[in-house]
Steps between C-alpha positions, in 0.01 A plus 500: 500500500252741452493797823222507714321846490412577884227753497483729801164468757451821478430518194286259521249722705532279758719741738582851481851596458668681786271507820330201484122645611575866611144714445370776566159554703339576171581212339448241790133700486477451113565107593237468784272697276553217222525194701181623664317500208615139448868540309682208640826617346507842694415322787776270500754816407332611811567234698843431395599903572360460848668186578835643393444796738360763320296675773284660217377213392494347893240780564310481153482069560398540836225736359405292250434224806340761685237559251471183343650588120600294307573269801251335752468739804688393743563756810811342600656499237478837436622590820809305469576703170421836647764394828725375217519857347439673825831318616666716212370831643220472223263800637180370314561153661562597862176707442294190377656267729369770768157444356513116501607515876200740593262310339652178544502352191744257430648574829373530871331816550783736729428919477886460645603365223314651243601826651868400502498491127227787416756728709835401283298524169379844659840582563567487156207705364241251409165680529289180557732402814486910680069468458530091645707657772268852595168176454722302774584804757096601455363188557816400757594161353819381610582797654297769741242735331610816395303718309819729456735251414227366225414877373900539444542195270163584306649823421838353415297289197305818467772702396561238264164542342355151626099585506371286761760643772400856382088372580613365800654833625152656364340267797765548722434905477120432478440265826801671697708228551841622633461788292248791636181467300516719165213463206709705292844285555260241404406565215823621377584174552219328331533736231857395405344129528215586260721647253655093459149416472442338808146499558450453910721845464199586239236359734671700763502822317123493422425415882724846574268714229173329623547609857752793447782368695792700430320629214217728393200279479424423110256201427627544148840453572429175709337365211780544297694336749299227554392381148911500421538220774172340445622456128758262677220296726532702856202366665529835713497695188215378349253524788631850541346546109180351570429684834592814254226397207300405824506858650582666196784680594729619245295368262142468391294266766478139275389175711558269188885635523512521861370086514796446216749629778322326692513156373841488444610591841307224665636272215810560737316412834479880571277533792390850395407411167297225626284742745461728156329232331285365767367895486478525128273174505300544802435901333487384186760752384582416149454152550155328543366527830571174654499461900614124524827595242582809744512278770741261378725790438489627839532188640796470294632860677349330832724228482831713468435651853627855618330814457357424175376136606332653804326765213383208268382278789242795614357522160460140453281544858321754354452324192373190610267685772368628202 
């Protein structure tokens, strides 16, 4: 009789010898990364890793849910991965299962809850769970305000290098909030966010040369700082660069430039931007003079409210008076 030759699964490919689905972060990434861009294979490796326990892959999968790749989006699913993997002391996970619980998707919406897990990812290190935790303590959800308490975990993820706690310690510093106000402190901070590129640190920075808070006043310098974050689509940003071609300061006076800025703030809803328009029309400021177009851009302003509404709503009387 003629042996039977028994040829091993593994190498078949169809399971890995030793731990069956053991990964590393990387590579669960590297399979959510495929399986969103439609590789059904990495998706089931994916799977199968996270359904034998591999909390890498529990957070990745529950990602994947979360953002719909390679998988319908599905909310609660993805929670149920990220608790899966949080259950293993996972840090990511307890973070993201903190963000499912303060938004409440894919489970009820509890700050308690959400703050239960943002604090033991934070007591791990995980920057995005110390800024959740200084965003709950300033607004005061699920536990009392404290503008202290929030300023300490914004500077924990600070020292860490995490951009958008260093801006919001650059507000903090600026409004006075549990700190004593400082311009300078400020703009140290919004400096060290500007250096990652973030541009409502940039915006921030051009608003502290414009008006010479905490720093020399230097319309040049603004500029600088404000055509950085307008290059990323700051609304702020780029009405700050048209009211400088407006004005011409820092740079030679140009309405065609100034109703550029212009444009593309309002393209954002920005109230100011609006109001610029409605004047550049109704002056005919490198535009065609055109009353009835000016007044549908301060009506747009009007509509907004506040300060600015109140502004736009006197032209328009004025304008239609005539």
């Amino acid at each position: 009789m003629q042996a039977r030759i028994v040829i091993p699964l593994a190498l078949m490919g169809l399971f890995s010898v030793g731990s069956a689905y053991a990964m590393t972060n990387t590579q669960a990434k590297q399979l959510m990364t495929a399986a969103g861009h439609g590789n059904a294979v990495d998706l089931a490796k994916l799977k199968a890793a996270a359904k034998s326990g591999d909390a890498d892959a529990e957070n990745n999968l529950g990602i994947a849910y979360y953002k719909g790749e390679g998988v319908p989006q599905d909310y609660a699913k993805a929670s149920y991965w990220f608790e899966k993997a949080a259950a293993q002391g996972y840090a990511d996970a307890e973070n993201n299962l903190g963000d499912a619980y303060s938004k409440g998707e894919g489970v009820p919406q509890d700050y308690a809850k959400a703050n239960y897990w943002y604090e033991k990812a934070a007591a791990q290190g995980n920057t995005d769970a110390e800024f959740s935790l200084g965003v709950t303590y300033c607004k005061g959800e699920g536990v009392p305000q404290d503008s202290m308490t929030a300023i300490t975990w914004w500077k924990k993820a600070a020292a860490q290098g995490y951009a958008w706690a260093e801006f919001n310690l650059g507000v903090t510093y600026y409004k006075g909030e549990g700190v004593p106000q400082d311009y300078a402190k400020a703009n140290y901070w919004y400096e060290k966010a500007a250096a990652q590129g973030n541009a409502d640190a940039e915006f921030k920075l051009g608003g502290a040369y414009y008006f010479g808070e905490g720093v020399p006043q230097d319309y040049a310098k603004a500029n600088y700082w404000f055509e950085k974050a307008a290059a990323q689509g700051n609304a702020g940003a780029e009405l700050g660069l048209g009211g400088a071609y407006y004005n011409g300061e820092g740079m030679p006076q140009d309405y065609a430039k100034a109703n550029y800025w212009f444009e593309k703030a309002a393209a954002q809803g920005n109230a100011g931007a609006e109001l610029g328009l409605g004047g550049a029309y109704y002056y005919g400021q490198g535009v065609p003079q055109d009353s009835m177009t000016a007044i549908t851009w301060w009506k747009k302003a009007a509509a907004q409210g506040g300060s600015v509404g109140r502004s736009a709503q006197k032209l328009i009387n004025m304008a239609e008076r005539g």
